[in-house]
N, C-alpha and C positions, 0 to 999 in steps of 0.2 A: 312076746319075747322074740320070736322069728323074727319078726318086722323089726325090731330094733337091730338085732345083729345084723341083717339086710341095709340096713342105713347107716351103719357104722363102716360096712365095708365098703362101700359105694363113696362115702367122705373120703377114705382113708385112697381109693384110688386114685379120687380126681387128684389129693393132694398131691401124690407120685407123680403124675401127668405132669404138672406145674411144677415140679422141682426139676423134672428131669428136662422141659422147655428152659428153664431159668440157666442151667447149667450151661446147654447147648448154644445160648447165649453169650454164659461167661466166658467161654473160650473159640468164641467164633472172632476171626482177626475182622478190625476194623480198618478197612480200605482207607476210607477216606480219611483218619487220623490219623495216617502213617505215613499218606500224602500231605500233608499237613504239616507232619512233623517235620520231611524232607525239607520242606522248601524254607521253612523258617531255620533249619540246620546252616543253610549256606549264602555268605556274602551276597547282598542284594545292591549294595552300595557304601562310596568310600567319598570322602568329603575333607576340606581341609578348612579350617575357622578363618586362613586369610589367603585370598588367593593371591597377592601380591603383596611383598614385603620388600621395603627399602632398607640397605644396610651400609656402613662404613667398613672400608677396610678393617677386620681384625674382628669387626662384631659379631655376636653370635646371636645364634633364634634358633628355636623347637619347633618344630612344623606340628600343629594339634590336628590330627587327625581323627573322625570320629565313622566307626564304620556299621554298618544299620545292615540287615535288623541286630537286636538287641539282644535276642538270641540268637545268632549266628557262633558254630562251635569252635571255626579257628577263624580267631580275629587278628592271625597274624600280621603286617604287613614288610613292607621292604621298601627303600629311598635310594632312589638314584638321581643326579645330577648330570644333565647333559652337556655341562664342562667345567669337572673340579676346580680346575683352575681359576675361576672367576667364584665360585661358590662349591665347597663340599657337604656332603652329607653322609653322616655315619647309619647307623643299621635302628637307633633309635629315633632317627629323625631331627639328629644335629646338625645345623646347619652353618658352616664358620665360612664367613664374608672373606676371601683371598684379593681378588685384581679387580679392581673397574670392570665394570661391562653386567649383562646378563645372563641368567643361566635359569632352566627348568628342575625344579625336582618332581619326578614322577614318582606318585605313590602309588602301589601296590597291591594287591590281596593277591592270596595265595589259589584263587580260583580267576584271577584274572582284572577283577574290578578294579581299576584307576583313576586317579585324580591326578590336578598339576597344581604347583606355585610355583609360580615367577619371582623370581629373585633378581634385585637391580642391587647391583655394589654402584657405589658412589668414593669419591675419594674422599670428600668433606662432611661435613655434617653440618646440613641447612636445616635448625629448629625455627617453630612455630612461632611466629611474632602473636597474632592472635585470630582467634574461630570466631562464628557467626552463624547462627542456624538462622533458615529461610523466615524462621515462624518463633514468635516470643508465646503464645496460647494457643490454645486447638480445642478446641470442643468438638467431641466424637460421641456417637453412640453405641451403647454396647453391641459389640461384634466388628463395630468399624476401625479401619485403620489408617496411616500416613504415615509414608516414607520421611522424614525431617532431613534437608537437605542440608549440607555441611559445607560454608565456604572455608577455605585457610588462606591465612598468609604467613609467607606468600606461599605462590604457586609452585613454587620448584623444592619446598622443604621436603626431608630427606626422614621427617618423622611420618609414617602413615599407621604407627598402632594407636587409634582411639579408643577409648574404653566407655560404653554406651551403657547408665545406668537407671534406672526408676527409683525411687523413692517408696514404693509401694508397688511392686510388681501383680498385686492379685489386683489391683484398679486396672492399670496398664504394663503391660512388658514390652520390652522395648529390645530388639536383634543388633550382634553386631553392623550394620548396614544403616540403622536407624527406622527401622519399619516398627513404627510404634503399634498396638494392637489392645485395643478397650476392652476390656472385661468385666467388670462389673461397675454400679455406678460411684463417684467418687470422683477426686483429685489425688495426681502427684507430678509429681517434679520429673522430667528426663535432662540427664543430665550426662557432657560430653567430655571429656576429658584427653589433655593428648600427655605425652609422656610428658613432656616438662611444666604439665600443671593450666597450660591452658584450659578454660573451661565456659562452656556456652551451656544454658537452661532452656527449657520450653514445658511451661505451667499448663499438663493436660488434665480437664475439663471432660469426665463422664457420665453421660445422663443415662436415667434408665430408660427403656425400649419403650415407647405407647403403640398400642392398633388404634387409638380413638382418629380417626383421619376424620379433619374436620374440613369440608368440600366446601369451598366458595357457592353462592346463592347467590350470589347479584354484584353485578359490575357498573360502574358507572363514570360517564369521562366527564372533563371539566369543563370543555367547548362540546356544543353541541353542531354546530358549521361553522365555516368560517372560508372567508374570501380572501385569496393571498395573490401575490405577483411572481412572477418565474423568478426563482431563488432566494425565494422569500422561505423563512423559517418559522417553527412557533412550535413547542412543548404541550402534548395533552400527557395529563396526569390522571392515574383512575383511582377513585378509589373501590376497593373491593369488600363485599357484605359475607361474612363478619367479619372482624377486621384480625380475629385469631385464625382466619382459615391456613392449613397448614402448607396448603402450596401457595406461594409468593410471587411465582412468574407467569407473566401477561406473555400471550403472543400477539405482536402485531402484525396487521397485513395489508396493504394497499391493493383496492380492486385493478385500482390501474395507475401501474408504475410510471406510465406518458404521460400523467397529470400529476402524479404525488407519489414520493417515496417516504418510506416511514423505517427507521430502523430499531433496535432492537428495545431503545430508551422511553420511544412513544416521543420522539424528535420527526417533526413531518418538512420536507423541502418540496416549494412548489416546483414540479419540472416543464412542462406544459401544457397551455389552453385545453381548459376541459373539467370533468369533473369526475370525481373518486372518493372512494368509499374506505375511512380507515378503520379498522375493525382491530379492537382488544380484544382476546377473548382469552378464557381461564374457566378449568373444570367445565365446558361447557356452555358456559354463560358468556354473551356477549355484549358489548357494547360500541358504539357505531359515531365518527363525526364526519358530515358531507365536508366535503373539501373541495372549493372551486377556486382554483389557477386562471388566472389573465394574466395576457403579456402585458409587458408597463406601456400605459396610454402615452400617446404621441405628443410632443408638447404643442401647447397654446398656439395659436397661428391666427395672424389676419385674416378678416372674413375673405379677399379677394385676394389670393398669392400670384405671381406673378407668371409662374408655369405651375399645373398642379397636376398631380400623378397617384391614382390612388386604387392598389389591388388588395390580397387577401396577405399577402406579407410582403408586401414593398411601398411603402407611400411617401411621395419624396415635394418639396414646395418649396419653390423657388423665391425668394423674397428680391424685389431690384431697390436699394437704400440710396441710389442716387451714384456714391462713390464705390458703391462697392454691391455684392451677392451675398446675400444670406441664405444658403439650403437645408433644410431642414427633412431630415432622414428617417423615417422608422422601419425597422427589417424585425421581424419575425424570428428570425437566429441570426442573427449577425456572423457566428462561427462560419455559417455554409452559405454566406451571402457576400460577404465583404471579398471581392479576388482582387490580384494583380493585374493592371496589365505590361504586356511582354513583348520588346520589340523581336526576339527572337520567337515566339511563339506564335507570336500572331503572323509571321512568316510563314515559318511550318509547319504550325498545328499540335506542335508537341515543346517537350522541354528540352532544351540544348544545356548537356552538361560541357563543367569546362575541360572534362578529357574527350570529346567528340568535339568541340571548337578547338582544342587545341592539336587534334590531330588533324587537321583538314585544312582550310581555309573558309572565312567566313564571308560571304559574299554580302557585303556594306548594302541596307537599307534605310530610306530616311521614311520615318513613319509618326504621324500623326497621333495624339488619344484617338480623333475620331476614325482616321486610317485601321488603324489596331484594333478597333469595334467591329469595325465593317466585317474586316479580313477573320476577326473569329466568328463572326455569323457567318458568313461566308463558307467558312471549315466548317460549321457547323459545332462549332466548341459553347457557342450561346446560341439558344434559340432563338428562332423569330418571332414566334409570339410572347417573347418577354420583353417587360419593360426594362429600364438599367438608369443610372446619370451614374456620371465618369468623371473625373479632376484629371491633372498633369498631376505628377507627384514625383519628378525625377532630382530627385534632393539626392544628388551623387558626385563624385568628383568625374567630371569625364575627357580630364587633359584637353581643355581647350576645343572640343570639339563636340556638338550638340548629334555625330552622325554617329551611330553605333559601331564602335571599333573593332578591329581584329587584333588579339583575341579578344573577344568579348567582354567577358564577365571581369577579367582583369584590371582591365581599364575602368569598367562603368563605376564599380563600385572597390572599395574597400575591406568590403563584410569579410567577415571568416567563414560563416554560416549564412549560406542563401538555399533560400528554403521555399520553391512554386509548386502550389496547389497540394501540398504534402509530398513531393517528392524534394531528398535532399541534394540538390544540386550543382552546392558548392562546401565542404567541411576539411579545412583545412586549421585544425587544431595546433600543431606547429609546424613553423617553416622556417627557415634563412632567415630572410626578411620580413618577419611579419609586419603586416600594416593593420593597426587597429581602428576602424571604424569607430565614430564617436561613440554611435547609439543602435542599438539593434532590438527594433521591437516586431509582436506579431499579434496575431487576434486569440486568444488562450482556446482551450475549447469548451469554455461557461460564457463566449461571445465576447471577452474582456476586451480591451486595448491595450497589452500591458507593454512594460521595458523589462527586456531582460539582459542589458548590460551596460557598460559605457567604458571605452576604451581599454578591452584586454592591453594592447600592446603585445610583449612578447612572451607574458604569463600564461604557458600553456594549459596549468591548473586552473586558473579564470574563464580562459576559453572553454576550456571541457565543462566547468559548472555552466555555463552559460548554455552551450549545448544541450547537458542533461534534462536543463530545465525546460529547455524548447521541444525537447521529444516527449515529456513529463506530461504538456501540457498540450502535446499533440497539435501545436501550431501547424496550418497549412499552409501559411505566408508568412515573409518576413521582407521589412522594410528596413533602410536607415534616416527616416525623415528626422530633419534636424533643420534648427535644433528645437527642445522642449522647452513648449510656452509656460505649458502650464501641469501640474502635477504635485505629489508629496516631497516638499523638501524643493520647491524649483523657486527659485527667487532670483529675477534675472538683474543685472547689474547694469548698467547706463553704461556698457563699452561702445565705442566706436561701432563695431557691427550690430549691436542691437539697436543705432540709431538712427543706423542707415535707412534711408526713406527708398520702397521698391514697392511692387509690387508681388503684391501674397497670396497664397492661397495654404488654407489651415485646414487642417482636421481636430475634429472634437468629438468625445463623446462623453454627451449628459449623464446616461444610465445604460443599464443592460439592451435597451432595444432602440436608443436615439443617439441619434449622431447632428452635427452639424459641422457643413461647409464652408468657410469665407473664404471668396472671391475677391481681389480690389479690380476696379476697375482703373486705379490712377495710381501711376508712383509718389503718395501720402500718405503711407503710413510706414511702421516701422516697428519691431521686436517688443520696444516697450508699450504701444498701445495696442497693438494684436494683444498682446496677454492679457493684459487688464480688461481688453473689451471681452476677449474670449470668457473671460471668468464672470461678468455681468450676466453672461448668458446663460450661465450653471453649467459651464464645461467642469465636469474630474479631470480630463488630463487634454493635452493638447499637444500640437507638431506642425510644426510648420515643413509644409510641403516643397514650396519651391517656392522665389523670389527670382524679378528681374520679367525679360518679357516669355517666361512661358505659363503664365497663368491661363487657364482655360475649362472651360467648362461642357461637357458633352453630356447629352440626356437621349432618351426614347423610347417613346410609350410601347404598350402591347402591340400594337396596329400600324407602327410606323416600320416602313422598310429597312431604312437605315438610321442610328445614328443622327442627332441634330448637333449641331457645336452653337452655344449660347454667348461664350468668351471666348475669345483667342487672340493671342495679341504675342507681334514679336516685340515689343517695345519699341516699334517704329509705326506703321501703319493703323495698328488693333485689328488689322483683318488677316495678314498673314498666321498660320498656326506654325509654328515652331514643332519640328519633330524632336522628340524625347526617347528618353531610354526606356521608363516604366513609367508606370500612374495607379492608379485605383478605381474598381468601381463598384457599383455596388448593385445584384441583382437581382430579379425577382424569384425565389426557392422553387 
């Protein structure tokens, strides 16, 4: 009986204990929920549904203001207008359109937090001819979203409240802005609205989430090597094992970009001699095509040519036809091979623009191709142990006088744009007088031959294209040789000057790395059989360089000192060389 009353009293204490803890509890202040409370009490943020509104004279608008948190105890605010006069606003946030022009309404909370709308009065009112969203479907997955971009017309309407709706908002909900946002899986319609009813749709497409990430295992291309020529092209395609794997994109990659480039498509271009490794690769797995780049082979030639020249990127073969030279060219890069030559430069040693010819006096030289070779080894502008062959090519107007004039560049030529060794050194885009130049062509920088114009005149828009296109193309010379034998669209006519019987001398070129020269040795031929013969011989495009007595031909090997001249003819003797203004030649890299 003791022992009970003993355990009864001992319960009945601890119970005390724990009430009187439980209490001390009930009335102990909680810090951290009073800080809490504070902060969710007061203005965090103040926001306006449009920050910019167009209105007409007279019209009105409510600015909707929404100010967060949601608890927040005074969600007073206040509207002010930073010049009534153009737009007012009363104390509810009415807004009534007065004069043209702009004006801000700042909105308020009563702790400080602000917001702006722009307000534009307009005097007219320009409605909505018709909308256009960027995107007619969208396939998203749940959690993903896209902005749907809204065009109008036209651009200067004076309506800018759209109203941006869903058809199903727990699929997708869709924000004033158009930032649509997937939700669960399902379809619905967003759909845009302007106030006079215009209205554009885009049918959104929500699939449910998967983790099954299913990894590619094996790749495989559809060439496995393959032999090309500098800018030659060709498409590999892979296919990828299984054929559900869920990532879809291949990286491509050339081991070496100097032999093959490969872009994003699995599109390979040969660039140069050599060989390179194009590598697909996805989740790991690769796949691999060798790729080997040649320069385009040299064409066919007599077993015995009649001078022959042959390095590692210059090999040039002289053909003698009896009446006439056949040369026959292969360079390596034609872009960094093909030069001018300069009777001012090979002077100097530099380039003479025509605003230093025209400040000074230009001291008259009569200079040879082969003269002008010597004088740039000489300077030291081409080396001696390079091989070269050289043409006359001074197809210029040069008023009756074969001696380089003062001012120079004036006289010689025509061009609007003269352009040595990449420096621009004559661009005269409009003038007074312009003089347009028949033909202006230059070497592209893919080694081309191309024309890039034919007689702006005094169209300064023509000249500027014409320009653009030669900085485009990063031309490091330009010629006017004329006229064109042979090319797209050239069909030459049976005039008087095309039947004029002279002597020629042509440039051609076959392909990307051949060129050929004709030489006449006799005034028998003439415009209309230059072309036809030039095209027997598979020339693309053709120019005639010069007619009459300065045909001439200048070569020389690695090992020779100077210069050799093989033709030269003033049309009187065949031995005198005729000084010229410019020419061409062509060197070894």
């Amino acid at each position: 009986m003791k022992n009970d009353i003993t355990s009864k009293g001992i319960l009945i204490f601890v119970v005390c204990i724990l009430a009187l803890i439980a209490g001390i509890l009930l009335f102990m202040p909680d810090n951290n929920k009073s800080v809490s409370n504070a902060n969710i009490s007061e203005v965090q943020n103040v926001i306006v549904t449009k920050q910019k509104v167009t209105l007409t004279i007279g019209r009105k608008y409510t600015i909707t203001a929404i100010v967060s948190p949601s608890t927040a105890l005074d969600k007073s605010l206040t509207y002010e207008s930073s010049n009534p006069s153009i737009a007012s606003v009363d104390s509810s946030g009415n807004v009534k359109a007065n004069n043209v022009g702009t004006t801000t309404i700042t909105v308020t909370s009563n702790n400080g937090k602000e917001t702006k709308c722009i307000i534009t009065v307009v005097e007219k009112n320009v409605p909505v001819v018709s909308i256009k969203l960027d995107k007619n479907d969208v396939t998203l997955g749940i959690g993903e979203s896209i902005t749907l971009k809204l065009t109008v017309t036209p651009s200067n309407t004076t309506d800018h409240n759209y109203k941006w709706t869903s058809s199903d908002a727990s699929v997708a909900s869709v924000d004033s802005k158009g930032k649509v946002t997937a939700k669960k899986a399902g379809s619905t319609l967003i759909t845009v609205i302007t106030e006079n009813k215009k209205i554009a749709i885009c049918d959104i497409t929500v699939k449910a989430k998967t983790n099954n990430t299913i990894k590619a295992t094996g790749i495989k291309l559809n060439i496995a090597s393959k032999k090309i020529t500098k800018n030659d092209t060709f498409k590999l395609m892979a296919t990828i094992t299984p054929s559900n794997t869920t990532n879809k994109k291949i990286t491509w990659k050339s081991s070496n970009t100097k032999v093959a480039s490969v872009d994003s498509t699995g599109k390979v271009t040969g660039i140069g001699a050599g060989t390179a490794n194009i590598t697909a690769t996805i989740d790991g797995k690769t796949a691999t095509c060798k790729v080997e780049t040649k320069l385009a082979s040299r064409i066919a030639l007599p077993a015995s040519p009649y001078i022959k020249y042959e390095s590692k990127t210059l090999k040039y073969y002289v053909i003698n036809k009896g009446t006439h030279y056949l040369t026959y060219i292969w360079m390596e890069d034609p872009y960094a091979q093909i030069k001018k030559i300069d009777a001012v430069t090979a002077t100097y040693g530099k380039i003479i623009t025509d605003a230093k010819i025209e400040a000074g006096t230009y001291k008259k030289q009569r200079r040879t191709v082969q003269q002008m070779l010597t004088s740039y080894i000489n300077l030291g502008m081409i080396s001696k142990n390079k091989g070269l062959v050289a043409f006359n090519g001074s197809g210029f107007s040069v008023s009756g006088t074969w001696e380089p004039p003062s001012p120079y560049y004036d006289i010689r030529t025509k061009a609007f744009v003269v352009i040595n060794e990449g420096v621009v050194t004559r661009k005269r885009i409009v003038e007074d007088n312009p003089k347009g130049e028949e033909i202006i062509i230059g070497i592209a920088s893919n080694g081309n031959l191309k024309v890039y114009g034919k007689g702006p005149g005094k169209d300064s828009t023509v000249r500027q294209q014409i320009y653009d296109k030669l900085m485009k193309d990063k031309v490091r010379n330009t010629w006017s040789f004329r006229p064109q034998l042979v090319g797209p669209g050239i069909t030459l006519e049976a005039t008087a000057a095309n039947k004029k019987n002279a002597k020629r001398n042509i440039i051609c070129q076959v392909d990307a790395n051949n060129y050929i020269m004709y030489s006449s040795k006799a005034s028998e031929t003439n415009h209309l059989e230059t072309s036809k013969y030039m095209k027997s011989l598979g020339c693309k495009i053709a120019f005639n360089l010069d007619g009459g007595g300065s045909t001439s031909i200048s070569y020389k090997k690695s090992n020779d000192k100077s210069p050799r001249q093989l033709l030269c003819s003033d049309g009187t003797d065949h031995k005198t060389c005729r000084s010229i203004i410019e020419g061409i030649y062509f060197v070894e890299k």
